[in-house]
C-alpha positions as CSV (number, residue, x, y, z in Angstrom):
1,X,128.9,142.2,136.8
2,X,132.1,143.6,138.5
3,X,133.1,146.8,136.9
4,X,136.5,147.3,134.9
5,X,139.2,149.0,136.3
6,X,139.0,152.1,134.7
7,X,135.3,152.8,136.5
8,X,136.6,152.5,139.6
9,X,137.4,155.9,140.7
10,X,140.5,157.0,143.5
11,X,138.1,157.4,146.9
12,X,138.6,156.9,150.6
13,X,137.9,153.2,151.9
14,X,136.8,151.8,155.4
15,X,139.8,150.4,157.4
16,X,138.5,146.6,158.5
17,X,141.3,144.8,159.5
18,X,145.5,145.4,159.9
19,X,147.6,142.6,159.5
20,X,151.0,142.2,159.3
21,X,151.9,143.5,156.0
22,X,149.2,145.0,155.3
23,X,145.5,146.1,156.1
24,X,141.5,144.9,154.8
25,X,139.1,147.7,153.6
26,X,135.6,147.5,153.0
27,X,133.0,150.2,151.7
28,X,133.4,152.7,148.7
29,X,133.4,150.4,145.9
30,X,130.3,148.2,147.0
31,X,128.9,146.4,149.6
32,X,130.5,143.3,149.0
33,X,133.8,144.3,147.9
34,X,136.8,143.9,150.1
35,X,140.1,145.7,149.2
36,X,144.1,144.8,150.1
37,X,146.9,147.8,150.8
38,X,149.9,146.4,151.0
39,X,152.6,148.4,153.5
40,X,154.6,148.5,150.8
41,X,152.0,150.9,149.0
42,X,150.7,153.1,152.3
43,X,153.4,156.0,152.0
44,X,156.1,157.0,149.3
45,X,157.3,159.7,151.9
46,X,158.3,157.6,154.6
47,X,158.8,153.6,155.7
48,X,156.5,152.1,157.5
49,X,157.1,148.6,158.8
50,X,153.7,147.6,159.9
51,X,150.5,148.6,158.9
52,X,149.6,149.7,162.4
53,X,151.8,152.8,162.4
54,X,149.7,154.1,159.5
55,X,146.5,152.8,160.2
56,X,144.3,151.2,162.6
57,X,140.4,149.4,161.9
58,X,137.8,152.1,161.7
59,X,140.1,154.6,160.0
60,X,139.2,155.9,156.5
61,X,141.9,155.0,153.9
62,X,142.5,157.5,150.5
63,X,142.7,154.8,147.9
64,X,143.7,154.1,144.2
65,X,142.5,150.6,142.4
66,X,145.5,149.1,140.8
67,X,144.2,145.6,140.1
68,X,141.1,143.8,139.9
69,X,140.4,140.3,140.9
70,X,136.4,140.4,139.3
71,X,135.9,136.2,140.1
72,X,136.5,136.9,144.0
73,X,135.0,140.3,144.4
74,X,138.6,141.9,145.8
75,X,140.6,144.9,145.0
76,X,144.4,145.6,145.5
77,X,144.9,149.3,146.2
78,X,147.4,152.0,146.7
79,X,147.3,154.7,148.9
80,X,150.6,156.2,147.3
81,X,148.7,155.8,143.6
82,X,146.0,157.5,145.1
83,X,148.6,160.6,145.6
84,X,150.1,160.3,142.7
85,X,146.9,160.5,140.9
86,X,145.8,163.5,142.7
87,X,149.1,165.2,142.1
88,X,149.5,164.3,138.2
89,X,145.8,165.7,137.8
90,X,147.1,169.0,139.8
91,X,149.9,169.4,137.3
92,X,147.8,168.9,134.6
93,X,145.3,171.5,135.9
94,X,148.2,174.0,136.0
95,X,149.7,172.9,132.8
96,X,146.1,173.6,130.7
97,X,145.7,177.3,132.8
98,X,149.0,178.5,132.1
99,X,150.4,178.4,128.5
100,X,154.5,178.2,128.0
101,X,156.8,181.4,129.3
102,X,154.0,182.7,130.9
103,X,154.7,184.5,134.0
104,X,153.2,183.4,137.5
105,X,153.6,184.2,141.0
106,X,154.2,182.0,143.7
107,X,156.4,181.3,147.1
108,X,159.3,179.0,146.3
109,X,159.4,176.8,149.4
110,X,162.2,175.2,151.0
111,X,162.6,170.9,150.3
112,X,161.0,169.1,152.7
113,X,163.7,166.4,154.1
114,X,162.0,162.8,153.9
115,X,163.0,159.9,156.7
């Protein structure tokens, strides 16, 4: 039986194939289960307008499940939800260790300009 979205856990995928809008990954959620990352979900920072500038076969791919096709075995993913993810779960690390009006100390870093 395929398992539900909710068990399948953000990892890093095998890059098998780019195409042109978007790229095949095996590995890291079974043997027989291929995965899809559209370019439209391989960076939120910058634009990519083909696959290859990102990512080429062979490369490992961070990777977030965000639907499940259980009938044909195949996953769409997200590198930007995997991201996301890690970030939210950072926040809400900090959040639980540091109660409200509590002071902390830190750098405050310049905005980094996007493209």
């Amino acid at each position: 039986m395929f398992p539900p979205r909710s068990a399948l856990k953000d990892r890093r995928v095998l890059c098998k194939a780019v195409k042109d809008s978007f790229l095949f990954t095996g590995g890291g959620f079974g043997g027989d289960v291929d995965g899809l990352i559209y370019v439209s979900d391989m960076s939120w920072t910058k634009k990519i307008n083909h696959p290859a500038e990102a990512f080429k076969p062979g490369d490992t791919v961070p990777a977030a499940v965000i639907e499940v096709e259980a009938a044909s075995r195949k996953l769409t993913l997200s590198v930007v939800d995997y991201f996301k993810n890690k970030e939210d779960a950072e926040w809400k690390s900090y959040l639980s260790a540091h109660k409200p009006n509590q002071a902390t100390l830190g750098d405050v870093m310049p905005k980094l300009e996007s493209e």
